[in-house]
KEVODREN-523107 format. One record per residue (C-alpha): residue in three letters; x, y, z. Coordinates in nm, 2 decimals, m for minus. Example, Ala and Ser with C-alpha at 12.3 -4.5 7.8 and 13.67 -1.06 7.14 Angstrom:
  residuo       u       v       w
      ALA    1.23   m0.45    0.78
      SER    1.37   m0.11    0.71
***
This chain:
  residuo       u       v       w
      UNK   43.02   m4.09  m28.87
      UNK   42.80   m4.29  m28.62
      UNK   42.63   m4.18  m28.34
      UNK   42.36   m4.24  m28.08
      UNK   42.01   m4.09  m28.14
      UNK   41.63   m4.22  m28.03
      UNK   41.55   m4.60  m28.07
      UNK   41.22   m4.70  m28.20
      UNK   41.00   m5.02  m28.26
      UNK   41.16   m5.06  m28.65
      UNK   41.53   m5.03  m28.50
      UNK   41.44   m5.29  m28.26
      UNK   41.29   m5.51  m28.55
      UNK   41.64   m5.41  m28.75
      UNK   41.87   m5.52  m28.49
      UNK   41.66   m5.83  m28.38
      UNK   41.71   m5.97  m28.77
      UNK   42.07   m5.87  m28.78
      UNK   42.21   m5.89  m28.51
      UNK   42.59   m6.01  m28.47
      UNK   42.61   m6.43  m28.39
      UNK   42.80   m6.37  m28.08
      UNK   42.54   m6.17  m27.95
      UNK   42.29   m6.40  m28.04
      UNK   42.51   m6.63  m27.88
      UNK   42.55   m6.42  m27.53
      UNK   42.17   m6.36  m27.52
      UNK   42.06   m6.72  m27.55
      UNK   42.34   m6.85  m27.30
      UNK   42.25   m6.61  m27.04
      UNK   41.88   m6.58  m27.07
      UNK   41.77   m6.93  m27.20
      UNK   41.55   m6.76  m27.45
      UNK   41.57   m6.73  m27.83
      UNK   41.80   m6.39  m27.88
      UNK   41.54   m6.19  m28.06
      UNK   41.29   m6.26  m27.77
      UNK   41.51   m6.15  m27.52
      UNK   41.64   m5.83  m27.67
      UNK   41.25   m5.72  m27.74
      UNK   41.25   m5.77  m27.34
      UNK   41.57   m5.58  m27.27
      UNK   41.42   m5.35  m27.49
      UNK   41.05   m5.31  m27.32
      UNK   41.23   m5.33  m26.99
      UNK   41.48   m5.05  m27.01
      UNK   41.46   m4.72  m26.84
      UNK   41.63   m4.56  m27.16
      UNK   41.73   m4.72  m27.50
      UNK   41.92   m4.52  m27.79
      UNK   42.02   m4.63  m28.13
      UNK   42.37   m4.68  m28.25
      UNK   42.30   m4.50  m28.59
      UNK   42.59   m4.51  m28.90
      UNK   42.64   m4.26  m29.14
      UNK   42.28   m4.30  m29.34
      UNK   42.08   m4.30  m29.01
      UNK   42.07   m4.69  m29.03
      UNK   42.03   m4.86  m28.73
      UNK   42.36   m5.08  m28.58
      UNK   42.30   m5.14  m28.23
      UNK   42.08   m5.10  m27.93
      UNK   42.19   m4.98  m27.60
      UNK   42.01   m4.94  m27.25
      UNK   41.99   m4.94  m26.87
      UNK   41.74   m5.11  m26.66
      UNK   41.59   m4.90  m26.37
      UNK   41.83   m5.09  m26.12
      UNK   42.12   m4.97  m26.33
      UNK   42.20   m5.33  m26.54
      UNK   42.37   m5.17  m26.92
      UNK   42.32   m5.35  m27.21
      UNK   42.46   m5.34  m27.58
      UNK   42.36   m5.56  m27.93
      UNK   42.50   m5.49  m28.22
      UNK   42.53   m5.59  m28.57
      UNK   42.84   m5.72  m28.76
      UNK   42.81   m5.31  m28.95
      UNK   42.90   m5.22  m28.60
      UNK   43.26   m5.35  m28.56
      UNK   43.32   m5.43  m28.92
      UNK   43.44   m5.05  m29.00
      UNK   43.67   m4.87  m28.75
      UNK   43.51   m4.58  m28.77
      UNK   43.20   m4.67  m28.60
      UNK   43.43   m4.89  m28.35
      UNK   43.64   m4.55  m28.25
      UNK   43.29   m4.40  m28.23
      UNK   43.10   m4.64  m28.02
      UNK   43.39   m4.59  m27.77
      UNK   43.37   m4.20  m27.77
      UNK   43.04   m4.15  m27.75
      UNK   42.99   m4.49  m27.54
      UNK   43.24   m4.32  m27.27
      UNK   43.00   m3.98  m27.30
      UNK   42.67   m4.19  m27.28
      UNK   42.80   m4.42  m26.98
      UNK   42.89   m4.11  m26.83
      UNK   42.59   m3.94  m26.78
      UNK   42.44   m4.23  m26.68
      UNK   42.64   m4.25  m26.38
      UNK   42.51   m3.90  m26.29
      UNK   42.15   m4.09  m26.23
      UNK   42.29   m4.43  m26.10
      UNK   42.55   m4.55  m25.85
      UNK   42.64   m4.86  m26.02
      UNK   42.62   m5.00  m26.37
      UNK   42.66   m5.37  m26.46
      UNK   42.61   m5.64  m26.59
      UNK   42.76   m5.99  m26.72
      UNK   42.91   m6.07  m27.05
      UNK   42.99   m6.36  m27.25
      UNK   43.36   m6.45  m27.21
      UNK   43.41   m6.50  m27.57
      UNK   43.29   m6.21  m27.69
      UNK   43.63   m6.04  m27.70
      UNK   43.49   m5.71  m27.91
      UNK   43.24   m5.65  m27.62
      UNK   43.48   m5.70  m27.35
      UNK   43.75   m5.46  m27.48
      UNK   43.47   m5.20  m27.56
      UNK   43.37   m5.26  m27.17
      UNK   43.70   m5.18  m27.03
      UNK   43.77   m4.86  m27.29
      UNK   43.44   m4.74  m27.14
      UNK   43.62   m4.78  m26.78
      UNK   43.44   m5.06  m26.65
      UNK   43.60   m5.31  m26.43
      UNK   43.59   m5.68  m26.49
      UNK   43.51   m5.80  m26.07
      UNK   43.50   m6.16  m26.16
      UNK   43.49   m6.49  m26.36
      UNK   43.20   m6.74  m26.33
      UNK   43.26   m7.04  m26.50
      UNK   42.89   m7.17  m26.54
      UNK   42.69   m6.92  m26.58
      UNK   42.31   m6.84  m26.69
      UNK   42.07   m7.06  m26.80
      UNK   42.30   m7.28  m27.00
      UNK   42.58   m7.21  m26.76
      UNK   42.83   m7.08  m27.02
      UNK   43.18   m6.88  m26.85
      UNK   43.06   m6.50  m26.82
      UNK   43.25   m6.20  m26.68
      UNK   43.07   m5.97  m26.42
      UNK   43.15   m5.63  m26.49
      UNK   43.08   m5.31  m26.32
      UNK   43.10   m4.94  m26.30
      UNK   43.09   m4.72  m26.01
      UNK   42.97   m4.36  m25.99
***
């Protein structure tokens, strides 16, 4: 069964090498950067990172908040290829997004619009999809803004 535990530095270096195309994808569109480089900053940024860990304590994902309350999730194909781990990462997604909203107001962020398996995680975590934006980021790409509020 998968769950969320600690991240550390190898994790990051884990995710970074396998981490799903779409993400890759989302990461680049939005931020301009190369994917890798841009996680390793979501990563160094964030107020609190955990690990999305399968059954053998393997690393599958990265999740974090920034201070201002911006969530974040990368994953790798393991992640959504077994429905196991997708039926966990939405229970104990719900539990971790939960508590988070007892330290911060709001929680956001934007998402690639074709990344469907991140957008229906998003809304069975409760968040709200508050609008389209055709161009978006730095290679002005359609994103959804999502949110959640406290």
């Amino acid at each position: 069964m998968g769950y969320l535990r600690q991240s550390n530095l190898q994790d990051l270096d884990y995710v970074c090498k396998n981490m799903r195309q779409m993400d890759r994808l989302e990461a680049t569109y939005q931020t301009g950067q190369n994917a890798e480089e841009a996680l390793r900053l979501s990563y160094l940024y964030a107020a609190k990172t955990l690990t999305i860990a399968g059954d053998d304590n393997q690393p599958m994902g990265l999740c974090g908040v920034i201070a201002d309350g911006c969530i974040w999730m990368v994953a790798t194909d393991e992640l959504f290829s077994n429905r196991k781990y997708k039926i966990q990462l939405i229970r104990q997604g719900k539990q971790w997004v939960d508590n988070l909203l007892k330290n911060y107001k709001i929680l956001y962020n934007f998402v690639y619009a074709e990344n469907d398996s991140a957008i229906k995680w998003l809304r069975a975590l409760g968040f709200t999809f508050i609008s389209y934006h055709k161009e978006y980021g730095k290679q002005s790409k359609p994103f959804y803004e999502f949110l959640r509020i406290a």
